[in-house]
C-alpha positions in Angstrom: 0.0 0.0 0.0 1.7 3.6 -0.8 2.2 5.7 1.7 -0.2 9.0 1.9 -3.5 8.1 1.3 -6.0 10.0 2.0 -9.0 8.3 4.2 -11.4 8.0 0.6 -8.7 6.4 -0.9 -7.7 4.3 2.2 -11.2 3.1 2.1 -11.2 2.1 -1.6 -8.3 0.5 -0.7 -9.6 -2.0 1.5 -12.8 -2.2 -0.2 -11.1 -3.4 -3.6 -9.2 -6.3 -1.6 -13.0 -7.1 -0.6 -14.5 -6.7 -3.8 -17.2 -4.7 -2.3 -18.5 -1.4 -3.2 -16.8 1.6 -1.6 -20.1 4.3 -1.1 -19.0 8.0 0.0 -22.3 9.4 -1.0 -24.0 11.9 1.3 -27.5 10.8 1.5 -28.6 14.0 0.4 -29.9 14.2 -3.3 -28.9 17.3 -4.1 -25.7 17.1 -2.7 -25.2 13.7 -4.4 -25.9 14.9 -8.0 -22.8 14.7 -10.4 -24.3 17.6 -12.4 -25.0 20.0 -9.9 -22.6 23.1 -9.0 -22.3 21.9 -5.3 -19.0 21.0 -4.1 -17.6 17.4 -3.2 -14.8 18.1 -0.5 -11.9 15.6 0.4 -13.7 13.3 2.5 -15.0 11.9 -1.3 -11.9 12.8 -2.9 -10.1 10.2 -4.6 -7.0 11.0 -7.3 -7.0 9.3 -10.6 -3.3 8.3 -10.2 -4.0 6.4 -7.1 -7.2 4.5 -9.0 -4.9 4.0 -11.5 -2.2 2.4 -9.3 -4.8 0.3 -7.7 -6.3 -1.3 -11.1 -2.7 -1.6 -12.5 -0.5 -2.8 -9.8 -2.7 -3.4 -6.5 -3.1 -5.8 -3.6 -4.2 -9.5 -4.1 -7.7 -10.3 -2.4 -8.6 -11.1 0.6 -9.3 -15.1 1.6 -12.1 -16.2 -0.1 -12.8 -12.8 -1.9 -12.0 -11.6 -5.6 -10.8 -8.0 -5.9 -12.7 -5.7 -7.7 -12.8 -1.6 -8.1 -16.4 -0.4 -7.0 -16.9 3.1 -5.7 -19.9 5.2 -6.0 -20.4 8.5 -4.6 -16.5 9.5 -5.7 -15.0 12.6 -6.9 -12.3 11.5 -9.3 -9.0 14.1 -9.2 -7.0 14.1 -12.2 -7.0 12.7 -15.5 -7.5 9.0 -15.5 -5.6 7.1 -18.3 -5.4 3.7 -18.1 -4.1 3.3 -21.9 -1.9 0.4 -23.2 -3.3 -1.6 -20.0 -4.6 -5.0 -19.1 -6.9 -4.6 -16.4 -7.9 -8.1 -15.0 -10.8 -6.9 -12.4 -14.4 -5.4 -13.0 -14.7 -1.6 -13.2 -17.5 -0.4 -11.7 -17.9 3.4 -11.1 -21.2 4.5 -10.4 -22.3 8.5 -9.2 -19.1 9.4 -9.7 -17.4 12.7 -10.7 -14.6 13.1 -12.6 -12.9 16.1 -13.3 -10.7 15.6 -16.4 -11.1 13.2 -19.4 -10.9 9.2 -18.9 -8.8 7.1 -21.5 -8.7 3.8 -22.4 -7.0 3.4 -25.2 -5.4 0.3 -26.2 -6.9 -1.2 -22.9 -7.9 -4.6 -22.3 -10.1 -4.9 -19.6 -12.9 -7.2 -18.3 -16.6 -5.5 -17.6 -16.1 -1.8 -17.6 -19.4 0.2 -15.8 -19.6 4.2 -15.8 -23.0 4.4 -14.7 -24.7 7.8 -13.4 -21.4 9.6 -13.7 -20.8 13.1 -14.6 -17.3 12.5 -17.1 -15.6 15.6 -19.2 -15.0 12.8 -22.0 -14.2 9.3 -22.5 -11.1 8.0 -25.4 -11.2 4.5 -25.8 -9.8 3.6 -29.4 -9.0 -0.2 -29.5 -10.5 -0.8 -25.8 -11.3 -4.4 -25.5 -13.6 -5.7 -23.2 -14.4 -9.5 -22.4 -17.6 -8.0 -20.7 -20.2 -5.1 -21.0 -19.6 -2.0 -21.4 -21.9 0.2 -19.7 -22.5 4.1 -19.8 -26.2 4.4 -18.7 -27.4 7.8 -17.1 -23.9 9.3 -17.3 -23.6 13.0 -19.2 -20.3 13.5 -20.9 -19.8 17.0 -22.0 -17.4 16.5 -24.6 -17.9 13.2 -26.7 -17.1 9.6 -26.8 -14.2 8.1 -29.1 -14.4 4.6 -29.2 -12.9 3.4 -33.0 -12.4 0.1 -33.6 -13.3 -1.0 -30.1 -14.0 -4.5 -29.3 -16.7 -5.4 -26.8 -17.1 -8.9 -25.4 -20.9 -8.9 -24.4 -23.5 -5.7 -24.6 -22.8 -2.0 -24.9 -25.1 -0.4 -22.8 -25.9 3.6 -22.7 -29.6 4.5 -22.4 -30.1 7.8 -20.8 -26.7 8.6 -21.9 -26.4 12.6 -22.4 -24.2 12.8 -24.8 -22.7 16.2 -25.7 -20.2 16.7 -28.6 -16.6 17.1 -29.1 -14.6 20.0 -31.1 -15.6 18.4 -34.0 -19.7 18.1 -33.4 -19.4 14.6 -32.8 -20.9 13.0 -29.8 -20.4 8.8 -30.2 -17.6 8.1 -32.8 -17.7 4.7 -32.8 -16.3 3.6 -36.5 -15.3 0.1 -36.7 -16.1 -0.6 -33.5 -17.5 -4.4 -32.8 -20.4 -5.4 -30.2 -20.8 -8.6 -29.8 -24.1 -9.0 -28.3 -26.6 -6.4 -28.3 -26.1 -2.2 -28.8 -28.6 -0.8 -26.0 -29.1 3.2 -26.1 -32.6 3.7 -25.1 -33.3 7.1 -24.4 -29.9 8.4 -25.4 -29.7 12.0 -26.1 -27.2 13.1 -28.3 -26.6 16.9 -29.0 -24.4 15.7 -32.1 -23.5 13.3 -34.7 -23.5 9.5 -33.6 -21.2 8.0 -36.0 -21.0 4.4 -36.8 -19.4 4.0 -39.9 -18.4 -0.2 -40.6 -19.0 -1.0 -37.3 -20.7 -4.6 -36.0 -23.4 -5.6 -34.0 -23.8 -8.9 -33.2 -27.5 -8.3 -31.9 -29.7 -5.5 -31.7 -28.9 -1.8 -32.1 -31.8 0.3 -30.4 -32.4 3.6 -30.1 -35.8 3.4 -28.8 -36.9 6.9 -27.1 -33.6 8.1 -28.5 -33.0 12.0 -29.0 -30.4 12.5 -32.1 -28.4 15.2 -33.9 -29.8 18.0 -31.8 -26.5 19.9 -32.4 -28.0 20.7 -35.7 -25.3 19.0 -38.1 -25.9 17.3 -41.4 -26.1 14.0 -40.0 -27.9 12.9 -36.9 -26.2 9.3 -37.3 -23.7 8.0 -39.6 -23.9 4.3 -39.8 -22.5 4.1 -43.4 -21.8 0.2 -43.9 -23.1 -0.8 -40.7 -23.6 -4.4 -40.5 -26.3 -5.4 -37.8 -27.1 -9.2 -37.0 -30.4 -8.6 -35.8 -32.6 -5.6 -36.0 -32.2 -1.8 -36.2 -34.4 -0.3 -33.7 -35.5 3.6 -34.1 -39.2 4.1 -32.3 -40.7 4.7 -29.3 -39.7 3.7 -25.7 -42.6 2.0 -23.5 -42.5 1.1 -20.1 -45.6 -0.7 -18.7 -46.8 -0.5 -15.1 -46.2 -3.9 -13.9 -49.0 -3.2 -11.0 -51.8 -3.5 -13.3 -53.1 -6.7 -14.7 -53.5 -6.6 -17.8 -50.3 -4.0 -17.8 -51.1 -0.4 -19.0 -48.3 2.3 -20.4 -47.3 3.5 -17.6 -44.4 5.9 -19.5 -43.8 5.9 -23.3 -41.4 8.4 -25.3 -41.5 9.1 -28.6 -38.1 8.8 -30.8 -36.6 11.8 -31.9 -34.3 12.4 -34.6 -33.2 16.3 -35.5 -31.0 15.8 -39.0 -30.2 12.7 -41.6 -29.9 9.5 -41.1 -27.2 7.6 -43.5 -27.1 3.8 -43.7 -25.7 3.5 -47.2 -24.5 -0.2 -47.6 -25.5 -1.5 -44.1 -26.8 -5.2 -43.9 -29.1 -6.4 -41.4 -30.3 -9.7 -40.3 -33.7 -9.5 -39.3 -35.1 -5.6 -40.3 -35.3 -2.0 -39.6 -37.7 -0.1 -37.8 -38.3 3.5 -37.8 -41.7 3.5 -36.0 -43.3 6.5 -34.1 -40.4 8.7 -34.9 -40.5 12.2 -35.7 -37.9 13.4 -38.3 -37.0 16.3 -38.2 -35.1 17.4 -41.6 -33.7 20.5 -43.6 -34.2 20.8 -47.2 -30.7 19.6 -47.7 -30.8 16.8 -45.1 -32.3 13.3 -45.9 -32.7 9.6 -45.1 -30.3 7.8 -46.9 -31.0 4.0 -47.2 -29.0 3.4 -50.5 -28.2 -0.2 -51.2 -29.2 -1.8 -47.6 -30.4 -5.0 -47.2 -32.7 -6.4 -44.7 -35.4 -8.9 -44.9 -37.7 -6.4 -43.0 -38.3 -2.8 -43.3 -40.9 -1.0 -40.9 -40.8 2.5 -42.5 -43.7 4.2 -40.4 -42.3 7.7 -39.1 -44.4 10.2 -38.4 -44.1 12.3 -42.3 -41.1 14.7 -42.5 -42.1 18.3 -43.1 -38.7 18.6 -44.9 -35.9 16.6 -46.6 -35.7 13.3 -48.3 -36.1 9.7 -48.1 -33.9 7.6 -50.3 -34.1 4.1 -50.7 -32.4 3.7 -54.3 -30.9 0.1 -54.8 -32.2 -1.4 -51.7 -33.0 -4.7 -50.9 -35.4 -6.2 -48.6 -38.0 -9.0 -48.7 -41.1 -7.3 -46.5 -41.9 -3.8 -46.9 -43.9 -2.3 -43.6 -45.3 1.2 -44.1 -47.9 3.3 -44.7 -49.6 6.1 -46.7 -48.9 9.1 -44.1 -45.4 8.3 -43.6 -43.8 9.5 -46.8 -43.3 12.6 -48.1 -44.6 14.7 -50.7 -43.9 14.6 -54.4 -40.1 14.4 -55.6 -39.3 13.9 -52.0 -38.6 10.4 -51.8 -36.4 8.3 -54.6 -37.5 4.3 -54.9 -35.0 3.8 -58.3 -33.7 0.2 -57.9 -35.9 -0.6 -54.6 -36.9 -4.3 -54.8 -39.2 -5.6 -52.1 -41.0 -9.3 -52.3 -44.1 -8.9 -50.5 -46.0 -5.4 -49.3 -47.9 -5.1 -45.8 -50.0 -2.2 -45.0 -49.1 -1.0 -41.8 -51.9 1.2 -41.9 -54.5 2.8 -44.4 -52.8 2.3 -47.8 -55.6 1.6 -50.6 -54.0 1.0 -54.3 -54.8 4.6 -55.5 -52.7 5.9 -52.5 -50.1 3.2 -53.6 -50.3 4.7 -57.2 -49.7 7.8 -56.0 -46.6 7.1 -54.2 -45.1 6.1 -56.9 -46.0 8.7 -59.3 -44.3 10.6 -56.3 -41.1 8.8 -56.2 -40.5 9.2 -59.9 -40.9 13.1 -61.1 -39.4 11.0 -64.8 -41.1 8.1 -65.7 -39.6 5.2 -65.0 -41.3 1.4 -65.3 -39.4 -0.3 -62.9 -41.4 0.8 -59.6 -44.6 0.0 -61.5 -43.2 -3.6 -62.2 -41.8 -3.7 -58.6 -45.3 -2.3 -57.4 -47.4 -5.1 -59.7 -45.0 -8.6 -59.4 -45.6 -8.0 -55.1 -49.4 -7.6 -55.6 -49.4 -10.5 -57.7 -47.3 -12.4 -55.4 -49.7 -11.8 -52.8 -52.4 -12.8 -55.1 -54.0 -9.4 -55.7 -54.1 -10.0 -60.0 -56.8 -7.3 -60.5 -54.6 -4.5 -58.7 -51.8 -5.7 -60.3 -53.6 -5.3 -63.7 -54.7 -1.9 -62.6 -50.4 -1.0 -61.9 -49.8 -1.9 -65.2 -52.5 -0.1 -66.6 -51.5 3.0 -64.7 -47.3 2.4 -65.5 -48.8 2.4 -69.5 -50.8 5.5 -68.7 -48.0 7.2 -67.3 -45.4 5.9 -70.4 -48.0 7.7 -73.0 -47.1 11.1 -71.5 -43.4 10.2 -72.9 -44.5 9.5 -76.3 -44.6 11.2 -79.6 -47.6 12.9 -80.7 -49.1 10.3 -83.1 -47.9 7.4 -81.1 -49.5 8.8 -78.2 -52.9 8.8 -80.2 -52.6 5.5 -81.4 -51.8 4.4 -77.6 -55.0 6.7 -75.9 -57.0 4.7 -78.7 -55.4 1.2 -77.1 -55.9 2.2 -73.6 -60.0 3.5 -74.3 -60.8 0.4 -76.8 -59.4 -2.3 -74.8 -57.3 -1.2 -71.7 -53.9 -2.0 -73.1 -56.0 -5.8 -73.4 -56.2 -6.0 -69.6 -60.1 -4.8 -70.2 -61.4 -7.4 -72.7 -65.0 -6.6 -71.9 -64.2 -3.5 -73.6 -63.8 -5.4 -76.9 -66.9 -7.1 -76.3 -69.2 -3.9 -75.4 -67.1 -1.8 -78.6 -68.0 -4.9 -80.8 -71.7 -5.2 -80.0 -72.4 -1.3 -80.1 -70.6 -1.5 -83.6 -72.8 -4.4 -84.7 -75.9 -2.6 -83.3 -75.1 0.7 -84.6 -74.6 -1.2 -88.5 -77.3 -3.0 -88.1 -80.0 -0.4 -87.6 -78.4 1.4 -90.3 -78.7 -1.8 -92.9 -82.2 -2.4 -91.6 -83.3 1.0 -92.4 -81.1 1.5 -95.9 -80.9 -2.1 -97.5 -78.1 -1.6 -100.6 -78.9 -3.6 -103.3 -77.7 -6.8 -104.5 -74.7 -7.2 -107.3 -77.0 -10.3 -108.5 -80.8 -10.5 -108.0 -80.3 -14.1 -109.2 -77.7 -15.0 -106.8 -78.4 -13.2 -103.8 -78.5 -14.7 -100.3 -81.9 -13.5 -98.3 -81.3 -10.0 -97.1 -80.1 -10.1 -93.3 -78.5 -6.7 -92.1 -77.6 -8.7 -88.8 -75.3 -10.9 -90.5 -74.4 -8.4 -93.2 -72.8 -6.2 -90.2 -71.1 -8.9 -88.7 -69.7 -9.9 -91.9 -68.0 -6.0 -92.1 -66.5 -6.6 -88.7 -65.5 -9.9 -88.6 -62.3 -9.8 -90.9 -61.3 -13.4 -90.4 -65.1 -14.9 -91.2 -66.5 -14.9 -94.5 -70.7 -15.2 -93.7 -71.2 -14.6 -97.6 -72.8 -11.3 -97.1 -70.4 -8.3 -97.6 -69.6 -9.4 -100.7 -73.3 -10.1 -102.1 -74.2 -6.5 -102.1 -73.4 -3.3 -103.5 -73.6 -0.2 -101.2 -73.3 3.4 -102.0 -73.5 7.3 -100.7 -73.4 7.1 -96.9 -73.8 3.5 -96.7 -70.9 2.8 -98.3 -69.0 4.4 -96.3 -70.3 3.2 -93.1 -69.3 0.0 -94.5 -65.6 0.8 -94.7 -65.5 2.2 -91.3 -67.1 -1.6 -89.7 -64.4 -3.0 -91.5 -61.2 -0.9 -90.6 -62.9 -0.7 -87.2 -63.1 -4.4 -86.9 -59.7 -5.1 -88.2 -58.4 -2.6 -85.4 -60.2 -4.3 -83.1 -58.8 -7.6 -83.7 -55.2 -6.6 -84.1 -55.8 -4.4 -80.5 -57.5 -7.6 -78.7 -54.7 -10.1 -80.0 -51.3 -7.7 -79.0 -53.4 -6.9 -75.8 -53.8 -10.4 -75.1 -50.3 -11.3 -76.8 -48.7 -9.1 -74.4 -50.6 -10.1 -70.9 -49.8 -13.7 -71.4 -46.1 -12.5 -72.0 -45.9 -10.3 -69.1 -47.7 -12.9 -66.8 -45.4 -15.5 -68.1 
């Protein structure tokens, strides 16, 4: 033991060889809270250097005991570095103070606990942990840096307050790996919470979080983040365990103040941004380019401002709903593939259309095609006919003049042939219309001799029939008005066959 310790540190001494925890609180709330401006004299004064010596070099345990470092209630003195050590006891310092940055860097240490501790700022590159790490209801006023840190079990920081460093960054954790789960319910972070490339092994949940209130670009950076469960962005609940059936007894609504960028990340189970609000700049956005996940719950509450982007992603179940996007040219679905759609709310097909025709200011087929192959895979044919019929709608707007006429007549005859009644109802009002015509002006015959018995009926259907021969059309000779209503039955009824057969030609190839 060195010599002049002071009675705090005398105590933690002893308490270490014990493996107990060393408590110099006051009892007194107020006088007790690391935030507040009170004083903490020297009777709960211990210096980092002495901590330090303790966790690096200090006494073995006492019989029967193993050693650990628990104080609570402490005022830390001193800048406490333990970097480029192996610590081979659990850290646990909860209500503590300290007074100048803690680092860790290059430090290999078992479970590591800051919890309810006021600390300037935490450096931890390359820490290692075989156990948790745990941060909950601590404030740091100047950031985290934890790159490329390697945690054994769970990373734990809910009701973290979490202010920024020099360069607006309050968690940089690139490349860092978790091996279990990420837990930072009801973090607040008053800047950007970068993940770039790091790995979860579980879940990473920010449910109840506050992010990006420092009013950067990004609220958090997770480009290439690779999560083996879910990602977790909704509201915090806590139920009242004295009531039976259990009510809400607190719930808090995620909060997120700038972008979002997960460009590249992979995710084993899904992603849910539920009962968020998103609160986004003109130039600020929610970049999901190229992720993949076999879920994605998209139901925030709809952003006033900024994007959503969700070119080239991947992933099988789409969850969302009609209020959650935003307006027109707002959102960008170029590349999106999803296999099956569930409403997670009101979303009829015309709402569906429209959220499309939002995505794509330019006309571009291959959201209709995504849109109509996952209705059809769910078994909805007739609003996946209705898709199709809109995505061909929407291509006429590209088209030449004439072309475009010659399409409107396709689409108003026979519905691109995904509305064969048409046929049938255009047919039958030509075959009426000729027919009372015929019955009222009868042409004469070429040959009195060889003329079949006058029937304008078949006579019509003869004109619009072009691959039937009833021996009719060509057993009389018209004139004046009746000849030429004539002619127009019979380039009428070839257009209607050549319309029905590529109408038909092309469903069976699309549906094949």
């Amino acid at each position: 033991m060195p010599d002049g310790l002071t009675a705090a540190e005398l105590g933690m001494w002893q308490a270490f060889r014990n493996g107990s925890m060393y408590d110099l609180r006051t009892g007194d709330a107020a006088a007790d809270d690391v935030n507040s401006s009170l004083a903490w004299g020297p009777e709960r004064t211990v210096r980092a250097r002495i901590l330090a010596l303790l966790l690096l070099n200090g006494p073995s345990p006492l019989p029967g005991r193993a050693a650990a470092l628990k104080i609570t209630g402490a005022r830390i003195a001193g800048p406490l570095d333990l970097s480029n050590s192996q610590i081979d006891v659990p850290v646990e310092l909860s209500d503590c103070r300290f007074e100048e940055t803690v680092r860790l860097v290059d430090c290999h240490m078992r479970t590591v606990i800051f919890a309810g501790c006021a600390i300037p700022s935490l450096e931890a590159a390359r820490l290692v942990t075989t156990g948790d790490l745990q941060l909950s209801g601590s404030t740091v006023s100047a950031g985290i840096s934890i790159p490329q840190a390697q945690i054994g079990t769970d990373l734990t920081v809910n009701r973290l307050c979490l202010h920024p460093d020099r360069e607006a960054r309050a968690w940089n954790g690139d490349g860092m790996n978790v091996a279990q789960d990420f837990n930072a319910e009801r973090l607040s972070a008053f800047g950007l919470v970068s993940l770039r490339g790091a790995r979860i092994g579980g879940q990473l949940n920010f449910r109840g979080a506050v992010l990006g209130r420092g009013g950067g670009r990004w609220a958090l950076n997770a480009l290439r983040l690779v999560v083996e469960e879910s990602l977790v962005i909704s509201a915090w609940v806590e139920l009242d365990p004295n009531d039976v059936p259990a009510r809400v007894a607190q719930w808090r609504r995620a909060v997120v103040h700038g972008g979002i960028l997960l460009d590249g990340a992979t995710f084993g189970n899904s992603i849910v941004l539920e009962h968020v609000s998103l609160h986004l700049t003109d130039g600020q956005e929610v970049s999901l380019r190229g992720i993949q996940a076999p879920e994605l719950r998209f139901m925030p509450e709809r952003p006033e401002r900024g994007k959503i982007i969700l070119t080239n992603a991947t992933v099988g179940r789409l969850v969302n709903r009609a209020d959650s996007w935003p307006g027109p040219g707002r959102f960008d679905v170029q590349g999106f593939t999803y296999a099956t759609l569930v409403p997670g709310g009101p979303f009829p097909l015309a709402a569906r259309l429209a959220w499309v025709t939002s995505a794509t200011p330019e006309y571009s087929p291959e959201p209709y095609d995504r849109l109509a192959a996952s209705l059809r895979a769910s078994g909805d044919d007739l609003d996946a006919n209705d898709v199709d019929l809109a995505k061909l709608r929407r291509r006429r707007e590209t088209l030449p003049l004439l072309l475009r006429a010659w399409d409107g007549f396709q689409d108003a005859v026979l519905g691109y042939g995904y509305r064969p009644a048409r046929g049938l109802f255009w047919l039958l009002s030509l075959w009426l219309t000729g027919t009372l015509w015929f019955a009222s002006n009868p042409p004469p015959p070429l040959s009195a001799e060889e003329a079949p018995h006058w029937q304008p009926a078949i006579y019509t259907l003869d004109l619009l029939l072009p691959v039937l021969d009833l021996g009719q059309e060509s057993a009389w000779r018209t004139a004046g008005a009746s000849q030429w209503i004539a002619l127009a039955l019979v380039i009428l009824g070839w257009l209607l066959a050549t319309i029905l057969t590529a109408g038909a030609a092309a469903v069976i190839f699309r549906r094949n």
